[in-house]
N, CA, C and O of each residue as an XYZ file, in Angstrom:
404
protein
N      -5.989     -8.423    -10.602
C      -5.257     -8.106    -11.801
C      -4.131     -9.112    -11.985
O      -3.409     -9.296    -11.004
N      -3.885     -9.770    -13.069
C      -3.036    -10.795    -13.469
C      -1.777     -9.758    -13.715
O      -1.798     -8.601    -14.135
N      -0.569    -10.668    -13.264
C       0.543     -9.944    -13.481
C       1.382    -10.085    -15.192
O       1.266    -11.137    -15.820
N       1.916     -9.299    -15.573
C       2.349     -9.199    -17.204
C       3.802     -9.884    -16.921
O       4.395     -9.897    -15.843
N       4.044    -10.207    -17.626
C       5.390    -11.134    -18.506
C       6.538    -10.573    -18.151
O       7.477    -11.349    -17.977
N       6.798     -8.976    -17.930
C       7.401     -8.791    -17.621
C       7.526     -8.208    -16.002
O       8.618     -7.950    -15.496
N       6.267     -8.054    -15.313
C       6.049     -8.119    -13.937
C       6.823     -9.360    -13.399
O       7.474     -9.293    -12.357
N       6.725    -10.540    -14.177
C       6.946    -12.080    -13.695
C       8.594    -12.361    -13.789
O       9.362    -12.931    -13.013
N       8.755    -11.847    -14.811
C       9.834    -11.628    -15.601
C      11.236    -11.097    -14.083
O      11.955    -11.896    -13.482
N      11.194     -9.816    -13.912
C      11.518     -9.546    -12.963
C      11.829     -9.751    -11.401
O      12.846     -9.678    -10.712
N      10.137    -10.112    -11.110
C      10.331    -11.336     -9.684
C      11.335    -12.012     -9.927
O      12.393    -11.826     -9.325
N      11.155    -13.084    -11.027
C      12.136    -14.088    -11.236
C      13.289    -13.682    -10.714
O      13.566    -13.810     -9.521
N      14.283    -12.994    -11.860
C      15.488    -12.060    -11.766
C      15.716    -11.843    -10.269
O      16.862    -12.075     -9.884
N      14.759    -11.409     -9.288
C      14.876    -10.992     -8.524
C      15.522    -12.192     -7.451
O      16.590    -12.144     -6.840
N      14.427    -13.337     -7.453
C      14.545    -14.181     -6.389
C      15.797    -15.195     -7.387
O      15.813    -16.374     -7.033
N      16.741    -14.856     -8.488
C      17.867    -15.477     -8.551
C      18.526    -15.161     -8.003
O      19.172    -15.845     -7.209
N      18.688    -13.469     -8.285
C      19.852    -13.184     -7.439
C      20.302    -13.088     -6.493
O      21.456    -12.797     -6.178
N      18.903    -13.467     -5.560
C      19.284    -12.978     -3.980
C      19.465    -14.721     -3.880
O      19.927    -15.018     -2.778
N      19.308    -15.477     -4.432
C      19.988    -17.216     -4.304
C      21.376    -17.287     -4.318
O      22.076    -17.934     -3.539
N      21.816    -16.435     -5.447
C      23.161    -16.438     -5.830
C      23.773    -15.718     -4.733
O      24.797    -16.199     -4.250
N      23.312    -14.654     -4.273
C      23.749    -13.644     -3.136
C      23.327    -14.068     -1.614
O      22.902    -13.141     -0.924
N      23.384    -15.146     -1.113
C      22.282    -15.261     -0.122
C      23.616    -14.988      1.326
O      23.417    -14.569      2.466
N      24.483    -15.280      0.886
C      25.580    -15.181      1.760
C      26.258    -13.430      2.179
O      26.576    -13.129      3.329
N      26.353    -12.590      1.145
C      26.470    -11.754      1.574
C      25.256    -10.515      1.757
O      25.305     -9.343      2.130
N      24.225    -11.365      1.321
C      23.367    -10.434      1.630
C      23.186     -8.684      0.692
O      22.688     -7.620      1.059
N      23.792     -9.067     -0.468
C      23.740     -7.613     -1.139
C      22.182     -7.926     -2.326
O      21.795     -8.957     -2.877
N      21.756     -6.812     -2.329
C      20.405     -7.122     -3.493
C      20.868     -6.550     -4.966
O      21.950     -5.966     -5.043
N      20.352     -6.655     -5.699
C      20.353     -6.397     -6.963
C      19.978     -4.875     -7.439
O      18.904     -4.434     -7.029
N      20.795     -4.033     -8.282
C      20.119     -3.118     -8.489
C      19.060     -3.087    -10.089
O      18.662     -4.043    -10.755
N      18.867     -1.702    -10.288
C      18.053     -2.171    -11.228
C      18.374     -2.341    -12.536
O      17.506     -2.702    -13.330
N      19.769     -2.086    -12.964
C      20.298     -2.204    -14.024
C      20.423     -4.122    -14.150
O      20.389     -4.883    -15.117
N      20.570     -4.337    -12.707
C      20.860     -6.169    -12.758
C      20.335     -6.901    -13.029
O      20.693     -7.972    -13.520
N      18.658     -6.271    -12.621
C      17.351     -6.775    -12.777
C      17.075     -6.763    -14.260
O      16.477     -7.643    -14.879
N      17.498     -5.846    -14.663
C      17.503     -5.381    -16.764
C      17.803     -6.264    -17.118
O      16.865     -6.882    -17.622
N      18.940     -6.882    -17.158
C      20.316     -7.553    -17.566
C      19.563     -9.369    -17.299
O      19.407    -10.332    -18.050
N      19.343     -9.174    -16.228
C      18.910    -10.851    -15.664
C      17.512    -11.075    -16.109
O      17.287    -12.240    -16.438
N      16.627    -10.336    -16.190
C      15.181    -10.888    -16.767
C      14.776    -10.351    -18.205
O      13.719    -10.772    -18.673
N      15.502     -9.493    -18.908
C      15.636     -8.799    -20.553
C      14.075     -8.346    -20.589
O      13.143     -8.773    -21.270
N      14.137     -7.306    -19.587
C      13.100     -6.255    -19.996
C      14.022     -5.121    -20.562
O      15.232     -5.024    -20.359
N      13.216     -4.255    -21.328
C      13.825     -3.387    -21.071
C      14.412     -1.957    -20.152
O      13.422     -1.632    -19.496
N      15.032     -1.421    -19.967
C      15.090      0.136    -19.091
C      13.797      0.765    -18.466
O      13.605      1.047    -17.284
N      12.890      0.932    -19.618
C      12.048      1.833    -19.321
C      10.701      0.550    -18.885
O      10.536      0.690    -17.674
N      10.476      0.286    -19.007
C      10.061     -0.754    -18.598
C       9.895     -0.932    -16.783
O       9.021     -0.731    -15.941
N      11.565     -1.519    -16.831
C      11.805     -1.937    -15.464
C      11.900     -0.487    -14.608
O      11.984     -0.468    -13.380
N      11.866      1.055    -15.675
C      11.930      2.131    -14.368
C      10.527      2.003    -13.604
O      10.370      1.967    -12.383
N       9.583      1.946    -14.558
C       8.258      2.013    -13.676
C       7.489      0.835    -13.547
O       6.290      0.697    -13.301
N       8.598     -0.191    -13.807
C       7.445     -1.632    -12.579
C       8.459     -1.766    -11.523
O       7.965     -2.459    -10.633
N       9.440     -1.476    -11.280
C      10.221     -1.771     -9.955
C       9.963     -0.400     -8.751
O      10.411     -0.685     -7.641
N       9.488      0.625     -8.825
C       9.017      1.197     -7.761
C       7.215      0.934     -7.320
O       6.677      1.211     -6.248
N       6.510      0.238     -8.710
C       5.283     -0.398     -8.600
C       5.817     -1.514     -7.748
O       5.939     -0.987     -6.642
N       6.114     -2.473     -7.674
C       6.382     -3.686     -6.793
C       7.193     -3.117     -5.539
O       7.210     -3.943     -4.627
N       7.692     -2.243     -5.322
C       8.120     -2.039     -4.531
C       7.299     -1.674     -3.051
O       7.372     -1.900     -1.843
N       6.171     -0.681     -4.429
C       5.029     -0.089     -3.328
C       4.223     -1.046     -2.992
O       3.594     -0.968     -1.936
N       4.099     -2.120     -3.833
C       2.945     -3.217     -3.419
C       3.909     -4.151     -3.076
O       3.832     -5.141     -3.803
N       5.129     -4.237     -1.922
C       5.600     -5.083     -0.949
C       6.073     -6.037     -1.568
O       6.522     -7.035     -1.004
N       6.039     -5.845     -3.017
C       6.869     -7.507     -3.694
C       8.483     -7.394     -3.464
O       9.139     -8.411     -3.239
N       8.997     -6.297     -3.523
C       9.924     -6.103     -3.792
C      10.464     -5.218     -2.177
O       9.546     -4.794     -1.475
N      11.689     -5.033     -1.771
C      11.962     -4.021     -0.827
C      13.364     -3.554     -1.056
O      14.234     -4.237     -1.598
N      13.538     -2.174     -0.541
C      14.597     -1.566     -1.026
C      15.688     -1.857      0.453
O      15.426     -1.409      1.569
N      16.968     -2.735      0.105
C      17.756     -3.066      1.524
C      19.086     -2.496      1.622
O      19.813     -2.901      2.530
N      19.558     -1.507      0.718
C      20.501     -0.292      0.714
C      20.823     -0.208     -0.740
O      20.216     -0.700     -1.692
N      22.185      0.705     -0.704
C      22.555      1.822     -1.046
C      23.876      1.363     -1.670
O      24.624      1.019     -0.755
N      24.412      1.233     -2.773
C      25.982      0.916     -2.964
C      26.495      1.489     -3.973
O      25.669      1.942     -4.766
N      27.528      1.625     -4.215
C      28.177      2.594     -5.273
C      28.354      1.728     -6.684
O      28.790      0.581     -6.590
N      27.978      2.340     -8.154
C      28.610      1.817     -9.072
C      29.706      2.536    -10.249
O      29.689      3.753    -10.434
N      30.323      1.936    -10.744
C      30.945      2.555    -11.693
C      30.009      3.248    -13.018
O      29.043      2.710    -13.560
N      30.656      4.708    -13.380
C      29.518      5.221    -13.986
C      28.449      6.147    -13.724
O      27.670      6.627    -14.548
N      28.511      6.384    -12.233
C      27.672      6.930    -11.635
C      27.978      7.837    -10.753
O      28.945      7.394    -10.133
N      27.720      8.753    -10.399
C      27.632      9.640     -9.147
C      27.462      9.256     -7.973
O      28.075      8.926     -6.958
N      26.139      9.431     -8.521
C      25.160      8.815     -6.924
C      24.918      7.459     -6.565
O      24.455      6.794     -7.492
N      25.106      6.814     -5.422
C      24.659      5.490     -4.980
C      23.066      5.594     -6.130
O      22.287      6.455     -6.538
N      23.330      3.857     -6.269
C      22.121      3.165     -6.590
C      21.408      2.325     -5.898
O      22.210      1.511     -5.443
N      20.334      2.058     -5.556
C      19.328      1.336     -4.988
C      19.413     -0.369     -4.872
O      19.653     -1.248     -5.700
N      19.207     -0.376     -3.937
C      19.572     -2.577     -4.076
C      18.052     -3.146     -3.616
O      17.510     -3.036     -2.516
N      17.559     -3.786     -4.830
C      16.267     -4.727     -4.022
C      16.579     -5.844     -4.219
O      17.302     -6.323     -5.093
N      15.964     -6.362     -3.295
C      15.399     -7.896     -2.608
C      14.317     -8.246     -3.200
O      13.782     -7.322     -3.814
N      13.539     -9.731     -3.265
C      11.983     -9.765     -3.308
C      12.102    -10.013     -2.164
O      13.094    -10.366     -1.524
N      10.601     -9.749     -1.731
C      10.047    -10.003      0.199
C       9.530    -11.808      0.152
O       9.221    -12.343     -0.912
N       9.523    -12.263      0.971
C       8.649    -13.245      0.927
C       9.503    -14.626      0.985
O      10.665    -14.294      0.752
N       9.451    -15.729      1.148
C       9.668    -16.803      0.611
C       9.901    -16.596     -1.110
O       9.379    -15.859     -1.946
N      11.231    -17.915     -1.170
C      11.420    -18.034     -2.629
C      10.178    -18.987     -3.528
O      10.399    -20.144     -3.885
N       9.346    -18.525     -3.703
C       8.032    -18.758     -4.959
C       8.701    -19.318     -5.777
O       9.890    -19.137     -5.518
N       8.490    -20.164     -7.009
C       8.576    -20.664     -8.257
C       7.349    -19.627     -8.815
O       6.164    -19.728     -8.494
N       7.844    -18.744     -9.603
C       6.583    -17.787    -10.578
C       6.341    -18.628    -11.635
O       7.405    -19.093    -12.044
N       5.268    -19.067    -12.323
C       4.925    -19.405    -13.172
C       4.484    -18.192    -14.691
O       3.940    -17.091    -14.602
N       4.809    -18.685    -15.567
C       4.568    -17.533    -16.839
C       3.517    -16.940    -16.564
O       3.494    -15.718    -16.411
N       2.294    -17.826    -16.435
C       0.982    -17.482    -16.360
C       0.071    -17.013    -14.883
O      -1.139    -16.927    -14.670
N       1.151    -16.794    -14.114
C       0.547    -16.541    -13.026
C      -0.238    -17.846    -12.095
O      -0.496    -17.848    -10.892
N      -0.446    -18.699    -12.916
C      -1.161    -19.827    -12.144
C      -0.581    -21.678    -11.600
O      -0.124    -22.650    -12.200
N      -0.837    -21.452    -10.592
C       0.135    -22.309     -9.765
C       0.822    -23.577    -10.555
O       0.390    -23.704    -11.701
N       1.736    -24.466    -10.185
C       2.354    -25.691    -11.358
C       1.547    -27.070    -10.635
O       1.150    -27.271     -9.487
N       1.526    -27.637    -11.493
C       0.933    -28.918    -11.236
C       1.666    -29.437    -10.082
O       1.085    -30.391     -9.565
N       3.058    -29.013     -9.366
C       3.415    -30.091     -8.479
C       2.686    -29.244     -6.931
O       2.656    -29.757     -5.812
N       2.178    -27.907     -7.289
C       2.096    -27.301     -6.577
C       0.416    -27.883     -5.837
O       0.092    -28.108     -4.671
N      -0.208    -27.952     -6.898
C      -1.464    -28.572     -6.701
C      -1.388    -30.225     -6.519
O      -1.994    -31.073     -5.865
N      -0.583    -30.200     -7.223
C      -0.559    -32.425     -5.913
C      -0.135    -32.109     -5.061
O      -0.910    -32.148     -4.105
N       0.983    -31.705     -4.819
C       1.491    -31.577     -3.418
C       0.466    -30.882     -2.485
O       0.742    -31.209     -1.331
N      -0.471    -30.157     -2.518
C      -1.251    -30.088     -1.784
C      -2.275    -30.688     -1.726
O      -2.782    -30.449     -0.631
N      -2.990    -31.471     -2.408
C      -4.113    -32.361     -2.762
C      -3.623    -33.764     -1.916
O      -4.394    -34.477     -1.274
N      -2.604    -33.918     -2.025
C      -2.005    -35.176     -1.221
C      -1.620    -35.272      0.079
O      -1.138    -36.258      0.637
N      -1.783    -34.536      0.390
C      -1.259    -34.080      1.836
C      -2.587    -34.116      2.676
O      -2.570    -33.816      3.869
């Protein structure tokens, strides 16, 4: 199954912020993920516990926000930082660089 625009959309978001964050180690919640890849709310409620369950994503605590009651959720993406492509399919430097090697 090819991933949607806004599946991709999100990764992205994801593996910025933990660039920007790499030092203290805090993840993004999901309002950040909203905000940084312009999906919308409902949207990002039910593809971020989908990626979560299929290991793209992992949940690495718990932190308080303004506005809220209850702690909110912080994810990470898992994995090495990927370059996602729109289309799901690899970039040309990705395929020389391995063709040349």
């Amino acid at each position: 199954m090819r991933p949607s625009a806004a599946h991709l959309a999100v990764l992205q978001a994801a593996h910025a912020i933990k660039r920007e964050r790499i030092a203290s180690g805090q993840g993004a919640t999901l309002a950040e993920l909203v905000a940084r890849a312009c999906v919308g709310l409902k949207v990002a409620r039910n593809l971020v516990p989908n990626l979560t369950r299929r290991k793209k994503l992992c949940i690495v605590g718990e932190r308080r926000v303004p506005g809220r009651n209850r702690p909110v959720k912080e994810y990470l993406p898992v994995g090495d930082d990927v370059a996602v492509v729109n289309d799901g399919r690899p970039t040309l430097d990705a395929c020389l660089s391995g063709w040349l090697r």
